[in-house]
Phi, psi and omega in degrees: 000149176206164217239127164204157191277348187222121168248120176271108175267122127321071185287131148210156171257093186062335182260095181262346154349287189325308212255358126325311182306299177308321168301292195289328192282337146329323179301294214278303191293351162249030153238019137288347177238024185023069138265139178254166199195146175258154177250130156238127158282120186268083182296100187277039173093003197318152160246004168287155166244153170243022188290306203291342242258318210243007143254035142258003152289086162260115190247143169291288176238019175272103150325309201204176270134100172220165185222135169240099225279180178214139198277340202190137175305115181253017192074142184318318199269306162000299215283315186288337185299303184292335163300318190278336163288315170286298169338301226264347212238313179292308215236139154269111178230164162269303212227167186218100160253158192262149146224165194246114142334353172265003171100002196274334182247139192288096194313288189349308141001307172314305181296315177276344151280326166294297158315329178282335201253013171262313169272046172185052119065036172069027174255350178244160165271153170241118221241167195241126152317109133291135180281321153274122200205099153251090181269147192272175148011273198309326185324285190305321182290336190269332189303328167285333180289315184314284182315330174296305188293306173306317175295286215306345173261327176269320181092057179227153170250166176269000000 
């Protein structure tokens, strides 16, 4: 078990390119707001190998680097269940944000969120808007069905 105040969980599936990149600009941006943070890459089943991936990482303020291999591919949402369990079982954190390894959520984020969530003193969760979304119809109707259920269980809104 080990202790850190910020954990970034990382799911990927093979592009670990990707997610080298994605490392560093994580990197630059919480040492422009000095915040330090551990990463767990949640290794979804990848059949690619990633050992060359992480020595051209020199991190400022990423603490650690850690991987969590998983025996067989489960899918994106799965691979964060299981990460976030294993967070929840392993590691004393304050705050855990999830990001997707392809480059689609903006490391910039990372601050505003860690902040929102310091300022409601690490007890609630906090979720990141998107602002673009082309979702077809059906999406969009089960997605108000979701959200509707979640206030009806939780009394929290998304």
């Amino acid at each position: 078990m080990y202790s850190s105040s910020i954990i970034i969980a990382v799911p990927v599936f093979n592009d670990w390119e990707s997610l080298s990149i994605l490392l560093k600009r994580i990197d630059e941006v919480l040492d422009i707001e000095n915040i330090n943070a551990e990463i767990l890459i949640l290794n979804d089943g990848s059949t690619l190998s990633y050992q060359n991936i992480f020595k051209k990482l020199e991190p400022k303020t990423i603490n650690q680097v850690s991987i969590l291999d998983l025996k067989r591919n489960l899918g994106h949402q799965r691979a964060i269940a299981i990460g976030l369990a294993y967070i929840e079982s392993k590691v004393e954190c304050q705050a855990v944000v999830v990001m997707d390894s392809d480059g689609e959520d903006d490391p910039k984020d990372i601050p505003k969120l860690v902040y929102k969530c310091r300022e409601e003193n690490y007890s609630k969760i906090v979720f990141a808007r998107r602002t673009q979304r082309s979702e077809t119809w059906l999406f969009k109707v089960f997605y108000k069905i979701y959200k509707y259920l979640f206030k009806l269980l939780t009394g929290e809104y998304i």
